[in-house]
N, C-alpha and C positions, 0 to 999 in steps of 0.2 A: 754699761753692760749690754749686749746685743744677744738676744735671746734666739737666733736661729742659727748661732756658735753653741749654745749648751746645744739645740737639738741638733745639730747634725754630730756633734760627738756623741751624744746617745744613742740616736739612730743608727750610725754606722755602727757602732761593737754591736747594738740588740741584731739589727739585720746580719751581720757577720754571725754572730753564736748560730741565730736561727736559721742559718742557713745547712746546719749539720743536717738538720730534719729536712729540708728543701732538696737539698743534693746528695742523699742520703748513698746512694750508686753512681751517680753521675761525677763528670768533671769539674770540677771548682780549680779554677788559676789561682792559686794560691801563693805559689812561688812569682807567676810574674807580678801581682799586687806586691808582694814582699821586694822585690828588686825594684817595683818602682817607686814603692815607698819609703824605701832604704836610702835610695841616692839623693830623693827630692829633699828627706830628713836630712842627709849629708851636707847635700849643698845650702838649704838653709840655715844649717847650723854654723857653717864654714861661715860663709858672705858676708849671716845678718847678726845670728846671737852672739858668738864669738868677740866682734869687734866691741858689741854693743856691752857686754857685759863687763870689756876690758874699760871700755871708755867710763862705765859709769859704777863699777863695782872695785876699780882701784888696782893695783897689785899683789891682792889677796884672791882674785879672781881664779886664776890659776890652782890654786890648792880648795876651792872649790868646785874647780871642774875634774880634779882628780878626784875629790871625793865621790864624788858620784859617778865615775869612772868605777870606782872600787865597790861603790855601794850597789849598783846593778850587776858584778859579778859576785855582789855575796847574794842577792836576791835569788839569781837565778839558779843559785844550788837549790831552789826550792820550787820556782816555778819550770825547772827542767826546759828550758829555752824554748817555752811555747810563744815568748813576746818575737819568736823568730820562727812560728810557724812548726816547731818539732811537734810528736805526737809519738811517744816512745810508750807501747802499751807495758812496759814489764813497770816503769817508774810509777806507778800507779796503785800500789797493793797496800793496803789498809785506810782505813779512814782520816788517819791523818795527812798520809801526803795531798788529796785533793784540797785540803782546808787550809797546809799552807800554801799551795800554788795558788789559790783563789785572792789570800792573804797578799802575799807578794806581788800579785799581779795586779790587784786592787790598789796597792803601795804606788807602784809603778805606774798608773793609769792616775792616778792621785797627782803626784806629782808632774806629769808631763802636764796636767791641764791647767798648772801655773805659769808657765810664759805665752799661753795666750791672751793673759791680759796686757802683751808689753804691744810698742807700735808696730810690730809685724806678725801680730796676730792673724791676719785675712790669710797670710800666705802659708804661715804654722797651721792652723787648724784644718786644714785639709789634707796635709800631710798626715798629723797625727789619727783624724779619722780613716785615711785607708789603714793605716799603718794598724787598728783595732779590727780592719775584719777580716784581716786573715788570723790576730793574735785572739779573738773572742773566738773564731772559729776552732781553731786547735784546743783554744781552754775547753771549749761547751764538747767537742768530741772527746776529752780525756776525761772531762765526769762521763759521759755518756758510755766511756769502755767500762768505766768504772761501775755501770748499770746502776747507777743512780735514776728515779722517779724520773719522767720529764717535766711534770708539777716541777719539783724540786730544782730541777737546770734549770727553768726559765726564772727563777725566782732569785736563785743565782747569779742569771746571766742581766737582770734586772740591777744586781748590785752593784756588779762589774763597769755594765756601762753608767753607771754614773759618777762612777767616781771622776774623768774627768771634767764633765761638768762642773762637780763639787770642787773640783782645782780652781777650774776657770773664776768660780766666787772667789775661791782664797786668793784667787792672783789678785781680781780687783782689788777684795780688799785690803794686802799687803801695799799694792800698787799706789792706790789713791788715800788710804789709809793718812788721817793727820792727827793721829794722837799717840804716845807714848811711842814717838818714833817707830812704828808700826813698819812704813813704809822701806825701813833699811836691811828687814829680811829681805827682802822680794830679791836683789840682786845674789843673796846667798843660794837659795832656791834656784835662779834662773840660771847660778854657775856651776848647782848638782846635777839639773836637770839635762846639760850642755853634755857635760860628762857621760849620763846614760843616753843621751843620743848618740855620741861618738860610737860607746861601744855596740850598740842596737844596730845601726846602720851599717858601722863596719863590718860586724860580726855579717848581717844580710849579703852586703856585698861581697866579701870574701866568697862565704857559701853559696856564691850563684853558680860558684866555678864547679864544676865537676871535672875532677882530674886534671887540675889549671889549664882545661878549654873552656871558653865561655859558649855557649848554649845563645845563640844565635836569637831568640824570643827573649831573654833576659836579658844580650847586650843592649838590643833594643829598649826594653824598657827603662832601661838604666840610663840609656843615654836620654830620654825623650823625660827621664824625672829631673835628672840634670841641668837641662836645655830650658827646662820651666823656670827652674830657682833662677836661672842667669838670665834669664827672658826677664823675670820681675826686679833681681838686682840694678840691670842698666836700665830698665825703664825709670825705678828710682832715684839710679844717677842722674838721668836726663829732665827728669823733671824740677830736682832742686840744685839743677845748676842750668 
């Protein structure tokens, strides 16, 4: 277990939420964090977990990665596509939709922080920490439309970011886990979690487009998140051959 993976997944969603209050008038890039976190998540998903999860999760693989395909668009009938940056003020009226967007997006923060215990953890966990402060920013502004306490948001946004660190334990422990076969969820997990990156990322990259032009600061980022993952894929071809 490497304990400055739990904190930078911490740190980045708490620093993301708190940035609502930081930039409260000002400009927050928010879409280009989101395009370039979207592609970076794209092409690691493609290159590394993808194969990895076929290679060692068998030909059940696949209906794992659907499920969690499907299970992140039933999520986000609830957390209203804030894990993409949205901030829809009308989606937001009574008490309950904030508790289960917090729910769902905690679910989903829960989950991604399990395939950082697999062997391409170094290159996943920084994807997933941008990929939280643009998604904790949008969360902490949609309580805050909601004129919620800011006691209360940060106590929130407290919650929020830990869940994937609390993944990150479960991965270990699924991971390295040697008793009551413990260790044979971990690829089921790893082929839901595939599933909501696909749609996460695609969903981002699609939506970079405005009126299917691409916005010239998003192609960029998009290529330069791309160009990373393929930077680190051949370096690991060249190294173990």
């Amino acid at each position: 277990m490497q304990w400055w993976k739990i904190g930078l997944l911490f740190f980045s969603a708490f620093s993301g939420g708190m940035g609502v209050f930081i930039f409260k008038n000002k400009t927050f890039p928010l879409k280009l964090i989101l395009s370039f976190s979207g592609a970076y998540l794209f092409a690691i998903t493609v290159l590394h977990l993808v194969p990895e999860v076929y290679e060692s999760g068998g030909t059940n693989a696949g209906l794992y990665i659907l499920a969690g395909f499907a299970l992140q668009v039933l999520m986000e009938q609830f957390s209203h596509g804030v894990e993409h940056g949205h901030v829809h003020k009308h989606d937001y009226r009574g008490n309950a939709a904030p508790i289960a967007m917090l729910i769902s997006l905690s679910l989903h923060a829960l989950l991604e922080g399990v395939p950082i215990a697999d062997r391409f953890s170094d290159r996943l966990v920084w994807g997933i920490a941008l990929h939280h402060i643009p998604a904790a920013f949008a969360m902490t502004t949609a309580f805050y439309i909601h004129e919620w306490k800011k006691k209360t948001l940060i106590i929130l946004l407290i919650v929020f970011s830990s869940m994937s660190p609390l993944g990150y334990l479960i991965g270990v422990l699924l991971k390295h886990g040697d008793y009551a076969q413990i260790s044979n969820y971990f690829n089921v997990i790893i082929g839901i979690v595939i599933g909501m990156f696909l749609h996460i990322s695609t969903t981002i990259l699609f939506e970079s487009s405005e009126q299917h032009h691409f916005n010239i600061k998003k192609l960029i980022a998009i290529l330069i998140g791309m160009s990373i993952a393929l930077f680190g894929f051949f370096a690991d071809r060249a190294i173990h051959h």
